[in-house]
SEPA-486486 format. One record per residue: y, z, x of N, C-alpha, C, CB in turn; residue number from 1. Coordinates in pm, 1 decimal. Glycine has a CB too. Layout:
N
+----------+----------+----------+----------+----------+----------+----------+----------+----------+----------+----------+----------+-----+
!  n_north !     n_up !   n_east ! ca_north !    ca_up !  ca_east !  c_north !     c_up !   c_east ! cb_north !    cb_up !  cb_east !   k !
+----------+----------+----------+----------+----------+----------+----------+----------+----------+----------+----------+----------+-----+
!        Y !        Z !        X !        Y !        Z !        X !        Y !        Z !        X !        Y !        Z !        X ! NUM !
...
+----------+----------+----------+----------+----------+----------+----------+----------+----------+----------+----------+----------+-----+
//
This chain:
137
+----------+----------+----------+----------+----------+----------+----------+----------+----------+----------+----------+----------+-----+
!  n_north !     n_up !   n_east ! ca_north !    ca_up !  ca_east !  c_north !     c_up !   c_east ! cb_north !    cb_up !  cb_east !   k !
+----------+----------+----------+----------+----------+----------+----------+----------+----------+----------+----------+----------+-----+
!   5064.5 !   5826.5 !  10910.2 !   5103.4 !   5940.0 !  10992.4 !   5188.0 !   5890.6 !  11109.0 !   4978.9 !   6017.2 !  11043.2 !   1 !
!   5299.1 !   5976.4 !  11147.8 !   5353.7 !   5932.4 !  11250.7 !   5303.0 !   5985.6 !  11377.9 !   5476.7 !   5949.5 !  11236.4 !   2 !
!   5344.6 !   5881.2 !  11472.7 !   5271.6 !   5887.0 !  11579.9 !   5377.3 !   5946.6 !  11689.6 !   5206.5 !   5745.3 !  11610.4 !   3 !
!   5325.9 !   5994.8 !  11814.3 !   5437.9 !   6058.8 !  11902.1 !   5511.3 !   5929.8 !  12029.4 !   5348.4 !   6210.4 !  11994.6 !   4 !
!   5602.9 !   6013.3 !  12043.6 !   5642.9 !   5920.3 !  12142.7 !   5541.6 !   5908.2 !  12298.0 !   5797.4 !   5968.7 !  12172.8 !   5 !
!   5467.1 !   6039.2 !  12317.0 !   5399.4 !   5991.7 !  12467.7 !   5287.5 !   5946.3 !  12403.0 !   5363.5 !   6113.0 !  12601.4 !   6 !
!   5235.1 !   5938.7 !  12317.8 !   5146.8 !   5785.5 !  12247.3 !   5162.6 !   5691.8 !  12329.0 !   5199.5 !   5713.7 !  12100.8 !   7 !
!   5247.2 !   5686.7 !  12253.6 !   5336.7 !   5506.2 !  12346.4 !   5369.2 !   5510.2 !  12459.7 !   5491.3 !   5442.9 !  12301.5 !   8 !
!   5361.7 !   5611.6 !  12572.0 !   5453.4 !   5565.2 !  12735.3 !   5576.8 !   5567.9 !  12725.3 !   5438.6 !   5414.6 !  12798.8 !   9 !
!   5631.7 !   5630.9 !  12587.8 !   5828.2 !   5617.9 !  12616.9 !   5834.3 !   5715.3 !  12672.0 !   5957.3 !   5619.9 !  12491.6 !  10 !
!   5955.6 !   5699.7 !  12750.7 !   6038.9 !   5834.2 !  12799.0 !   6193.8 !   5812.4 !  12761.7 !   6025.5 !   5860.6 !  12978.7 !  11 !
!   6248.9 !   5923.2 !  12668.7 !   6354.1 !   5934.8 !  12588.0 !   6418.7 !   6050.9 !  12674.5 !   6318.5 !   5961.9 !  12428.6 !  12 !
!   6555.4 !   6005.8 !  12657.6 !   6652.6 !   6144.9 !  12647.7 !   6790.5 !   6161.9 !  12594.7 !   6675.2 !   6192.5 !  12772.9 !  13 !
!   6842.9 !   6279.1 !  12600.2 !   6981.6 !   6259.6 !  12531.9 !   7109.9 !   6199.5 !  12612.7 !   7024.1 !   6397.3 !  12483.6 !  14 !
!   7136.6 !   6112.9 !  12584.3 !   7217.8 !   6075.5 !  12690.9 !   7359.6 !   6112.0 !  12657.4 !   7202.7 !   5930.8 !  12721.4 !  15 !
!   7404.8 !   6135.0 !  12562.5 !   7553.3 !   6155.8 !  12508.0 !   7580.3 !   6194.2 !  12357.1 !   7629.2 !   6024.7 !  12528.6 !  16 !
!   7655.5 !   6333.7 !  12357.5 !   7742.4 !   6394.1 !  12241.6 !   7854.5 !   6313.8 !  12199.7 !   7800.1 !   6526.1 !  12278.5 !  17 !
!   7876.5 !   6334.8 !  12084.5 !   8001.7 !   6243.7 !  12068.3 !   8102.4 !   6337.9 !  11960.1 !   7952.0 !   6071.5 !  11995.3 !  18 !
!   8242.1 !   6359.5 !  11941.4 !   8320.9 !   6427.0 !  11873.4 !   8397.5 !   6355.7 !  11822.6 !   8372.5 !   6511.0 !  11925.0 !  19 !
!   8503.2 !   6371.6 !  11730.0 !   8615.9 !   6305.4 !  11682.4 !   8716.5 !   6412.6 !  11731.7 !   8614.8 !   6270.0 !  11519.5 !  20 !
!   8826.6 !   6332.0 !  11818.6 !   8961.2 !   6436.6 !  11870.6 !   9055.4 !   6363.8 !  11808.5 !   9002.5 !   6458.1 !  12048.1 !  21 !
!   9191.2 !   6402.5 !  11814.0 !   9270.9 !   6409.3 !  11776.8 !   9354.2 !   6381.0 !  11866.0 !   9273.8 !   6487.9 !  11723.9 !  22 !
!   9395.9 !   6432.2 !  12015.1 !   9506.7 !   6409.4 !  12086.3 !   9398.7 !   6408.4 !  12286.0 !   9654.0 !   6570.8 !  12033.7 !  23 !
!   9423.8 !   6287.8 !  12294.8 !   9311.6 !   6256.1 !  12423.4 !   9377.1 !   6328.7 !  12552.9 !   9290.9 !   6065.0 !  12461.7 !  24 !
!   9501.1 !   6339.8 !  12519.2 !   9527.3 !   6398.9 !  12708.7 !   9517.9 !   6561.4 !  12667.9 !   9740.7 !   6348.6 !  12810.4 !  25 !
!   9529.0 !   6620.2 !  12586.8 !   9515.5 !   6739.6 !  12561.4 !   9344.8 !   6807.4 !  12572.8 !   9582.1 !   6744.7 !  12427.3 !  26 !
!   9273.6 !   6707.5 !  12492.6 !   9118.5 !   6731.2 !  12513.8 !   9071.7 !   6724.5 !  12666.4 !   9033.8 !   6616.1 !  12430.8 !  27 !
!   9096.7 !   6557.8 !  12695.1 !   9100.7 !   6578.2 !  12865.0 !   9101.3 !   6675.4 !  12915.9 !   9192.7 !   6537.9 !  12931.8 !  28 !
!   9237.5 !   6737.2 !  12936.0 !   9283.0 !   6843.5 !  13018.9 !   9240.8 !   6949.8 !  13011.8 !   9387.5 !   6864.9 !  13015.6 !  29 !
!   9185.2 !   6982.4 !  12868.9 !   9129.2 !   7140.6 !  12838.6 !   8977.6 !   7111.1 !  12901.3 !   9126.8 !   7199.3 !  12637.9 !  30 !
!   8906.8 !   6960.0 !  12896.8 !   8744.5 !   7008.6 !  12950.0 !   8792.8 !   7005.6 !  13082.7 !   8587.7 !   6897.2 !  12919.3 !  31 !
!   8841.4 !   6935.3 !  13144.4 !   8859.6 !   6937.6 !  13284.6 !   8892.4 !   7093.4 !  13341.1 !   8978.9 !   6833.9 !  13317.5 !  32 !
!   8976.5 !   7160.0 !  13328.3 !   9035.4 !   7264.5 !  13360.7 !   8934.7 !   7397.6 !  13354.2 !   9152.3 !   7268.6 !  13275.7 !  33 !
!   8946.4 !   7379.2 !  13188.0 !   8818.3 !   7473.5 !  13220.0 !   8676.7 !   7478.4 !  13260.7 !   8800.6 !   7520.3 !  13142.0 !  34 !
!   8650.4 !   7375.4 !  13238.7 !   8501.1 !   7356.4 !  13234.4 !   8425.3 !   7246.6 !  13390.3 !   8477.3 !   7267.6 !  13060.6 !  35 !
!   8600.9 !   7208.3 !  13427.4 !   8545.4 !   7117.9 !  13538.4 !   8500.1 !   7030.3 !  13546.0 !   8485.6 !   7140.8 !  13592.8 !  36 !
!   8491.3 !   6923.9 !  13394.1 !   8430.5 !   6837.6 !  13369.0 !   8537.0 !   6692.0 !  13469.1 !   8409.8 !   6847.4 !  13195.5 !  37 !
!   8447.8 !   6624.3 !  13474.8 !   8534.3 !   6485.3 !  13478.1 !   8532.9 !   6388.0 !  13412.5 !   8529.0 !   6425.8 !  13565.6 !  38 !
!   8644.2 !   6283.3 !  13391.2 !   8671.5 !   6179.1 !  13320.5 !   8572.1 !   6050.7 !  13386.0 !   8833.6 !   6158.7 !  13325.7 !  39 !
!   8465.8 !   6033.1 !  13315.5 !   8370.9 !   5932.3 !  13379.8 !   8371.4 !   5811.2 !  13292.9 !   8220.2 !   5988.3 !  13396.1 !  40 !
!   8446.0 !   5776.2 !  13255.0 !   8471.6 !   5621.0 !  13181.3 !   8572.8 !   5656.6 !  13022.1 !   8272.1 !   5533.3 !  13128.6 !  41 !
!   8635.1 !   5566.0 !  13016.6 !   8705.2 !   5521.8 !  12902.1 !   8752.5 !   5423.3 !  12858.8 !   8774.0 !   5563.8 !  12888.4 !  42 !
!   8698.5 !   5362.1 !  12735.3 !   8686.3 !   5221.2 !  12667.8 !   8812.4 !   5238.2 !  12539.6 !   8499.2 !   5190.8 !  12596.3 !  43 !
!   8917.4 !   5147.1 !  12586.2 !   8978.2 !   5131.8 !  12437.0 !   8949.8 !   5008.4 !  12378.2 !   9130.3 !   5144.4 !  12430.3 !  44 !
!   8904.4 !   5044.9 !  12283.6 !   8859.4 !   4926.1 !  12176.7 !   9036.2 !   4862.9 !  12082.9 !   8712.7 !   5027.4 !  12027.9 !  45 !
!   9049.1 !   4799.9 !  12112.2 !   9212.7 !   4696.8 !  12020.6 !   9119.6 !   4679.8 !  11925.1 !   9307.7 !   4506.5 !  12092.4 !  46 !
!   9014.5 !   4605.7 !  11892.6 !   9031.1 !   4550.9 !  11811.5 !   8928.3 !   4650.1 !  11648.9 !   8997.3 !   4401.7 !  11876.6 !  47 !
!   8889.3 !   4811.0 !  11744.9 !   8905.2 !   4872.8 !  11623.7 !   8956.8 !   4989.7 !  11622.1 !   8804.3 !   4881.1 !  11563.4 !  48 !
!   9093.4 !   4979.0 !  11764.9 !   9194.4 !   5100.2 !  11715.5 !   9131.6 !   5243.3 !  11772.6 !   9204.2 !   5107.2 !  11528.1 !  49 !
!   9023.4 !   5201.7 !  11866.6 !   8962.3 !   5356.1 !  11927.2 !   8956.3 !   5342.1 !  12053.0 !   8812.8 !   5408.6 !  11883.2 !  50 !
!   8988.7 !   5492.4 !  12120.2 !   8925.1 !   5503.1 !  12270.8 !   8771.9 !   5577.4 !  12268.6 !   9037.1 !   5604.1 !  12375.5 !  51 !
!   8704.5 !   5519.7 !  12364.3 !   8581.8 !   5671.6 !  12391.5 !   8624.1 !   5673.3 !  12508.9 !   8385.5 !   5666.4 !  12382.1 !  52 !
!   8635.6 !   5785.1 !  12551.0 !   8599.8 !   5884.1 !  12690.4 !   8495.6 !   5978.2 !  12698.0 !   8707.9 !   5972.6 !  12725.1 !  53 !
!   8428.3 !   5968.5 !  12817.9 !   8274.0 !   6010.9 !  12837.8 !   8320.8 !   6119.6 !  12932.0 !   8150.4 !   5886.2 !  12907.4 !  54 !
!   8316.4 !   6216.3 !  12956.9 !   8324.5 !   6343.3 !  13032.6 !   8251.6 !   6413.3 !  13051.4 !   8385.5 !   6410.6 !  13008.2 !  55 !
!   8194.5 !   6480.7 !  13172.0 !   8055.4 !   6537.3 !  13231.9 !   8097.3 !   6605.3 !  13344.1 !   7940.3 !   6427.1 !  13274.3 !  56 !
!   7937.3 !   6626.4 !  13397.4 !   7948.5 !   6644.2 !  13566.1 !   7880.8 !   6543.9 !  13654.7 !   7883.7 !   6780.8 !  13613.6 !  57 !
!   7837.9 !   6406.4 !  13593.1 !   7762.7 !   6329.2 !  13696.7 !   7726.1 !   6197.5 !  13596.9 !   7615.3 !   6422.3 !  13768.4 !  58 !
!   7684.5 !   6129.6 !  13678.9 !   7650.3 !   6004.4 !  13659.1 !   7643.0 !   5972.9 !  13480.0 !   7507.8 !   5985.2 !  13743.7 !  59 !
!   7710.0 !   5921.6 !  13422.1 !   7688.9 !   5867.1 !  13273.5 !   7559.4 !   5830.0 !  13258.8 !   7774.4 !   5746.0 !  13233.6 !  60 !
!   7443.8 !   5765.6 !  13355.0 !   7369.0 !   5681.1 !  13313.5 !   7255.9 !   5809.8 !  13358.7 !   7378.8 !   5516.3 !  13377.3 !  61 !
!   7268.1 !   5901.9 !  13396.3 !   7117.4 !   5985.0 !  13452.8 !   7182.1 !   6105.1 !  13405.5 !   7059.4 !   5987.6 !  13647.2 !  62 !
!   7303.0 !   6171.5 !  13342.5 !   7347.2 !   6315.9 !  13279.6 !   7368.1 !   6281.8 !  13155.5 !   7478.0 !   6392.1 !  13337.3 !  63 !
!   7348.5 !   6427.1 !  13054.9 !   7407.3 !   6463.9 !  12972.0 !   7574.0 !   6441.8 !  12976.6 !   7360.2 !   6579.0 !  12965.8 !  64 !
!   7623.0 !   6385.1 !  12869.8 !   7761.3 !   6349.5 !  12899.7 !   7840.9 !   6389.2 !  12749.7 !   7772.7 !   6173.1 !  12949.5 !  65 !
!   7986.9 !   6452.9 !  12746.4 !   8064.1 !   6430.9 !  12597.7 !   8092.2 !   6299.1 !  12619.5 !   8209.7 !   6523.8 !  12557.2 !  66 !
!   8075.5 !   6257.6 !  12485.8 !   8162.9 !   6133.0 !  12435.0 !   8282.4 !   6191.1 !  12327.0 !   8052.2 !   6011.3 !  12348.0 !  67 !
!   8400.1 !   6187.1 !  12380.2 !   8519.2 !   6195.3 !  12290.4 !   8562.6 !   6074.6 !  12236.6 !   8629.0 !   6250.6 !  12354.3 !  68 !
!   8521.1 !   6020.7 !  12070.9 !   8587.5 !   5948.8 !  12004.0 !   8711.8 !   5966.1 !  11951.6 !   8529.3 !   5926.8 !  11935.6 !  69 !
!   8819.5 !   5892.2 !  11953.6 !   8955.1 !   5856.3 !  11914.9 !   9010.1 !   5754.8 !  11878.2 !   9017.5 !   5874.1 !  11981.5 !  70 !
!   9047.3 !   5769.9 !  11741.5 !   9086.5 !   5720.6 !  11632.7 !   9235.3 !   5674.0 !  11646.2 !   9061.7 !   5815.2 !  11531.5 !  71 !
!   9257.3 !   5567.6 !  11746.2 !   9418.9 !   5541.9 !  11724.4 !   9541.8 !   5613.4 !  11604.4 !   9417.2 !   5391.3 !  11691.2 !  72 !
!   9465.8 !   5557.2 !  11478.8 !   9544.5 !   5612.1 !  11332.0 !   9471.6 !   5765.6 !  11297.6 !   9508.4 !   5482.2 !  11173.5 !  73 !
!   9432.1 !   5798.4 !  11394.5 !   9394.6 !   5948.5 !  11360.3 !   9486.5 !   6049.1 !  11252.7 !   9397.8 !   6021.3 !  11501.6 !  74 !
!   9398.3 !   6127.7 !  11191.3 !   9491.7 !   6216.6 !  11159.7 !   9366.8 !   6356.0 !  11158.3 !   9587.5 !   6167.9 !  11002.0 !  75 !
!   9394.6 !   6462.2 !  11062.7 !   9365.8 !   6578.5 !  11088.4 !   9234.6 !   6540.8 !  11067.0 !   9429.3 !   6688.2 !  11019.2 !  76 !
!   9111.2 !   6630.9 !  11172.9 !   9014.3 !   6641.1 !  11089.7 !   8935.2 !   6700.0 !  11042.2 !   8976.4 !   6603.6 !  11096.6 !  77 !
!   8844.5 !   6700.4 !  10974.6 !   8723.5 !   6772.3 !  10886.6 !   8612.7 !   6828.8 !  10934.1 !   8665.8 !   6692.4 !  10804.4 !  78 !
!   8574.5 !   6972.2 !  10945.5 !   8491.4 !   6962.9 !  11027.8 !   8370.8 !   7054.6 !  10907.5 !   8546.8 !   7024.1 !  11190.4 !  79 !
!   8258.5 !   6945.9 !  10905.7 !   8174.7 !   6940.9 !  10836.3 !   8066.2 !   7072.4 !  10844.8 !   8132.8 !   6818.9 !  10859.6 !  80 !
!   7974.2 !   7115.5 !  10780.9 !   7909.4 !   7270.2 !  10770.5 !   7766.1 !   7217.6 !  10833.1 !   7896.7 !   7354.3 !  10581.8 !  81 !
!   7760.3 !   7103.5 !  10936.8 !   7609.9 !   7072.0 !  10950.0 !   7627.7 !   7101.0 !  11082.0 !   7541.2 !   6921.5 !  10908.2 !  82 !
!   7755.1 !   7067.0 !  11144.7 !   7780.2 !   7146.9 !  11302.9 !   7763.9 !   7238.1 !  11335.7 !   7872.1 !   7162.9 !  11354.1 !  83 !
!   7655.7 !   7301.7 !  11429.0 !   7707.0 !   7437.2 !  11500.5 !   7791.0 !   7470.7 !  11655.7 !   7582.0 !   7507.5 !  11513.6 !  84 !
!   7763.8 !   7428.0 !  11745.3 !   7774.6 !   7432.9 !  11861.1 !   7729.7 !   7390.1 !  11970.2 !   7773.1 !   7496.1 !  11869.3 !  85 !
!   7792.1 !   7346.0 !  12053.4 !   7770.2 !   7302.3 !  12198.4 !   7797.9 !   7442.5 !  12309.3 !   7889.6 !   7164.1 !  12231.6 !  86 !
!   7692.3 !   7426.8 !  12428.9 !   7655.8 !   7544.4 !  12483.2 !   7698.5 !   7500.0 !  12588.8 !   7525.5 !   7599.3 !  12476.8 !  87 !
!   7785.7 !   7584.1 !  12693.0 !   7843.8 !   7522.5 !  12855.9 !   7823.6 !   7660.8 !  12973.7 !   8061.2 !   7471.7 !  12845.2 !  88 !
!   7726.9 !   7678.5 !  12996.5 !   7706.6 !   7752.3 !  13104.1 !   7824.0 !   7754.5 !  13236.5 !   7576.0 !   7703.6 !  13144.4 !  89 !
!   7813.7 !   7897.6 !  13254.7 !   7948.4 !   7932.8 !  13388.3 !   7838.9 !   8037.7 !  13475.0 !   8148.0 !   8049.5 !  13312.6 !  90 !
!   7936.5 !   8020.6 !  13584.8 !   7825.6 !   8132.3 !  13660.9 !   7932.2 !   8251.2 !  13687.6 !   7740.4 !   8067.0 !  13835.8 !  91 !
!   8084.8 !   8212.7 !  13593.2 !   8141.7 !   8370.3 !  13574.9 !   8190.0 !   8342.5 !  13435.3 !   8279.0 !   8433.7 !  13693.6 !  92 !
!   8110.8 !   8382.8 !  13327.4 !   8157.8 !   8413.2 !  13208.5 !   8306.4 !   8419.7 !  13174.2 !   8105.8 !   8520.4 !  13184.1 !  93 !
!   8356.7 !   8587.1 !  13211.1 !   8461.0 !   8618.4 !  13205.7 !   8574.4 !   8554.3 !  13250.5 !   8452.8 !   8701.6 !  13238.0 !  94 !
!   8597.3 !   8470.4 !  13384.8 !   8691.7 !   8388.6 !  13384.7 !   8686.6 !   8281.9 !  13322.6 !   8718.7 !   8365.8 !  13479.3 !  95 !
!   8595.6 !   8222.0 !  13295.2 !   8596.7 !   8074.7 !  13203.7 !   8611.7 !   8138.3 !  13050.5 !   8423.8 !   7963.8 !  13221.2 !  96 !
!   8612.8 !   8231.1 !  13009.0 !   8638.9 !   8246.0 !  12892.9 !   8801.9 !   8280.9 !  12903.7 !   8541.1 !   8347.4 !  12829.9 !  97 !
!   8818.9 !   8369.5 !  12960.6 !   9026.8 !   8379.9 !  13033.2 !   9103.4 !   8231.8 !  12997.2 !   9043.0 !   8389.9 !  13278.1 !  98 !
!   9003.5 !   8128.0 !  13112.1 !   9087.9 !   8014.5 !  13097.8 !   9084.2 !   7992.8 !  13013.4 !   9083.8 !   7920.0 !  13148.6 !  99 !
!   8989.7 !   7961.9 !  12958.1 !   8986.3 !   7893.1 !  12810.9 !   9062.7 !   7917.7 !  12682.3 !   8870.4 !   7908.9 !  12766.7 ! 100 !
!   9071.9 !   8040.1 !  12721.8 !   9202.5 !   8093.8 !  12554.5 !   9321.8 !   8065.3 !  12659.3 !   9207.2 !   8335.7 !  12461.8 ! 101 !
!   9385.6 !   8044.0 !  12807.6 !   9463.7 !   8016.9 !  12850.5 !   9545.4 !   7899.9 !  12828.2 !   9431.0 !   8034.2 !  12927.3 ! 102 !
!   9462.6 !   7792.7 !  12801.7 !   9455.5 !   7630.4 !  12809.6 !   9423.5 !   7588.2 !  12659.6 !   9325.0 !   7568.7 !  12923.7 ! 103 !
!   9444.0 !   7676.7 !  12541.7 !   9433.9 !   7622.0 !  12438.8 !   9343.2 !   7675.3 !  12351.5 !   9417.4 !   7512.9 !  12459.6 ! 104 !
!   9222.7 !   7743.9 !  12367.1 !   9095.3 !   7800.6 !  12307.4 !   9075.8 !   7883.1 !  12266.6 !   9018.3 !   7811.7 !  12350.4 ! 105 !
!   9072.8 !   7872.3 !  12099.0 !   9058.7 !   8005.8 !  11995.3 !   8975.3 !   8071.5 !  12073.0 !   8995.6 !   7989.3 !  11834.8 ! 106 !
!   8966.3 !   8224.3 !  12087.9 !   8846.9 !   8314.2 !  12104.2 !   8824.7 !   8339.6 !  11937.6 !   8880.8 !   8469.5 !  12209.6 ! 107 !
!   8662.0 !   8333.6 !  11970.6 !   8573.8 !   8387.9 !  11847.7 !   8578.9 !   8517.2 !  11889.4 !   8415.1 !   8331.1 !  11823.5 ! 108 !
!   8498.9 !   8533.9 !  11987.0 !   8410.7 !   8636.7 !  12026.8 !   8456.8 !   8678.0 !  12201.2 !   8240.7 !   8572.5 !  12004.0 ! 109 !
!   8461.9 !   8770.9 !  12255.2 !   8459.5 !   8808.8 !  12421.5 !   8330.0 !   8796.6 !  12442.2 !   8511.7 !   8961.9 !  12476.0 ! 110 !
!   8388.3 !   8799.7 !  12592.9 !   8154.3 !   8782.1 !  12637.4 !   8083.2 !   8926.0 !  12605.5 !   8093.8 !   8756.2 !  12883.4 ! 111 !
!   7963.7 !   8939.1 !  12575.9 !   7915.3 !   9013.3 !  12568.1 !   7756.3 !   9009.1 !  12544.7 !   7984.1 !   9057.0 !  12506.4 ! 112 !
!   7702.2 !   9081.3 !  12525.9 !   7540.0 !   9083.9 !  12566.0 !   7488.2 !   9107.6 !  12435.1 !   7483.4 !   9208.4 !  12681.2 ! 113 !
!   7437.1 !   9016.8 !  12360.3 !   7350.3 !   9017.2 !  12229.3 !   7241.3 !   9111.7 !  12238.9 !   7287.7 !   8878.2 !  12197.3 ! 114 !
!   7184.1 !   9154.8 !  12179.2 !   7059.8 !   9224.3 !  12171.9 !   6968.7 !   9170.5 !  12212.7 !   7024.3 !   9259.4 !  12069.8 ! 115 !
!   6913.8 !   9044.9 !  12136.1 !   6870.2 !   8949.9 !  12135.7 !   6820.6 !   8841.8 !  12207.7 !   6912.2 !   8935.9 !  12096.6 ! 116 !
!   6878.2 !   8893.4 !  12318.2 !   6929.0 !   8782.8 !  12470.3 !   6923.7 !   8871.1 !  12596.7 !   7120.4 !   8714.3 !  12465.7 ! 117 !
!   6921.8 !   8845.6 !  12693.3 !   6881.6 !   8900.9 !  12813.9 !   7031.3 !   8801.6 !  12880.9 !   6686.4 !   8865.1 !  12871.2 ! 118 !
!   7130.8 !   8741.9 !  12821.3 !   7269.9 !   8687.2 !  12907.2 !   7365.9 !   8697.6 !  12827.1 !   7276.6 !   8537.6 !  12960.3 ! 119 !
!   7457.4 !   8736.4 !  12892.8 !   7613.8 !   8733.9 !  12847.1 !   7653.5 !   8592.8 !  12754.7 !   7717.4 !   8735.2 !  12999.2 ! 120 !
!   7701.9 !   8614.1 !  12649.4 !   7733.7 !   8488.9 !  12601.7 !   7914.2 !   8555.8 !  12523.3 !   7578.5 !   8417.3 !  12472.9 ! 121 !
!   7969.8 !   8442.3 !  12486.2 !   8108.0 !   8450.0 !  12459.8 !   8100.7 !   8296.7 !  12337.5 !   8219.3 !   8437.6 !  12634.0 ! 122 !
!   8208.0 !   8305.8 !  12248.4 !   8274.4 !   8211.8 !  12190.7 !   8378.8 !   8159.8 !  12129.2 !   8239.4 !   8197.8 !  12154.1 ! 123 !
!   8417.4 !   8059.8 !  12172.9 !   8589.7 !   7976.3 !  12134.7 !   8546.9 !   7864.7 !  12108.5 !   8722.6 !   7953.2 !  12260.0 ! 124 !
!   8669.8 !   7854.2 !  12018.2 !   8689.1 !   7727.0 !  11970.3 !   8807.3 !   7608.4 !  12048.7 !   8727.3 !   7760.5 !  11826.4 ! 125 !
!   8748.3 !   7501.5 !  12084.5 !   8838.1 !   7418.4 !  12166.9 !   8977.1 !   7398.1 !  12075.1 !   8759.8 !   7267.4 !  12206.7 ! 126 !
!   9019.5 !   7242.1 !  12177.9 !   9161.3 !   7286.4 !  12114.4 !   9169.0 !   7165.6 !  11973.7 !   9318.7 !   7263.4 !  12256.2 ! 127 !
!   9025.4 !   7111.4 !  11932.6 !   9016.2 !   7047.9 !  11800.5 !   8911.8 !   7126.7 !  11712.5 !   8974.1 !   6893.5 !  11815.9 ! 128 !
!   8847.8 !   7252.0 !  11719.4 !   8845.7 !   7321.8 !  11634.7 !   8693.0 !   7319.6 !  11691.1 !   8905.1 !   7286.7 !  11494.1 ! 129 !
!   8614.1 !   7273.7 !  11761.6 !   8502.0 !   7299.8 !  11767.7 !   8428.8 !   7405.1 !  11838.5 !   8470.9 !   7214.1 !  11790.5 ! 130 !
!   8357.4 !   7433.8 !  11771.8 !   8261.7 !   7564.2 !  11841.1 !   8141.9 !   7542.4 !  11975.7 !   8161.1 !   7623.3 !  11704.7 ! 131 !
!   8243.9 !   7629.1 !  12085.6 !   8143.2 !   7640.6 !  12212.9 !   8085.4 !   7783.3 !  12208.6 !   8223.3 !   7615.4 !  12367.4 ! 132 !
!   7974.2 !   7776.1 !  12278.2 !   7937.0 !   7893.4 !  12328.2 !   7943.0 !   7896.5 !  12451.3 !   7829.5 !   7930.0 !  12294.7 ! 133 !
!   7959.7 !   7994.6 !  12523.6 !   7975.4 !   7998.4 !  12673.2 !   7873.4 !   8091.4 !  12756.7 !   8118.7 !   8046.8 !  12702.2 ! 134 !
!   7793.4 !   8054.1 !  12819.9 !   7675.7 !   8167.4 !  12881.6 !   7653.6 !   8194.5 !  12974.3 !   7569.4 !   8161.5 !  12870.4 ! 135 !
!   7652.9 !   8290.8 !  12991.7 !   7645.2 !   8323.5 !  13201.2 !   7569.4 !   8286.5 !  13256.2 !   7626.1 !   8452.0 !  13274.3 ! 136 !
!   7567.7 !   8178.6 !  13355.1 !   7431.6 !   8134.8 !  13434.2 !   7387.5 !   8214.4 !  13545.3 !   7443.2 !   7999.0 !  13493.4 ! 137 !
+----------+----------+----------+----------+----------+----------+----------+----------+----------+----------+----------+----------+-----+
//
């Protein structure tokens, strides 16, 4: 039988998402802008042809952080049926959803109030095809 982690005294957490992009100053610019994120480290690897850039709101080593992987020889990519979405809270819906189809970002959906839910939620797709949700804080 498996055993749990506070068994043992660990303390775990998520420390970082990671994506495959396609074009780095474009991704940059779209989390920054809209979302306000910042550029908190970036490693190019020569010798296997990749950058990561880590983008957040705080410290890499104590936040939740994106990791954007990039593929020097990149080309288009695939986006697999096991993904659903990453969730980015605003405390005004409606303009962060504005910018966001402004700066590059399919709209799915306008904000609006699920049944289901007691908050406004909205959804677009960034500018490499992935699915955010956006929720009113």
């Amino acid at each position: 039988m498996c055993s749990s982690a506070n068994e043992h005294a660990l303390t775990c957490r998520i420390k970082h998402v990671d994506y495959r992009i396609t074009d780095i100053d474009r991704t940059i610019e779209f989390y920054q802008k809209v979302f306000g994120m910042k550029l908190l480290r970036r490693l190019d690897i020569e010798e296997l042809r990749i950058s990561l850039l880590f983008v957040g709101y705080g410290d890499i080593e104590t936040n939740v952080v994106l990791e954007f992987y990039y593929s020097w020889d990149a080309k288009e990519l695939e986006h697999g049926n096991a993904f659903q979405h990453i969730c980015i809270g605003s405390n005004d819906i409606h303009r962060t959803f504005a910018l966001a189809v402004q700066c590059g970002a399919v709209a799915i959906s306008k904000p609006y109030k699920p049944t289901y839910a007691d908050v406004e939620i909205a959804w677009i797709l960034d500018p490499d095809g992935y699915k955010i949700e956006l929720m009113q804080d």
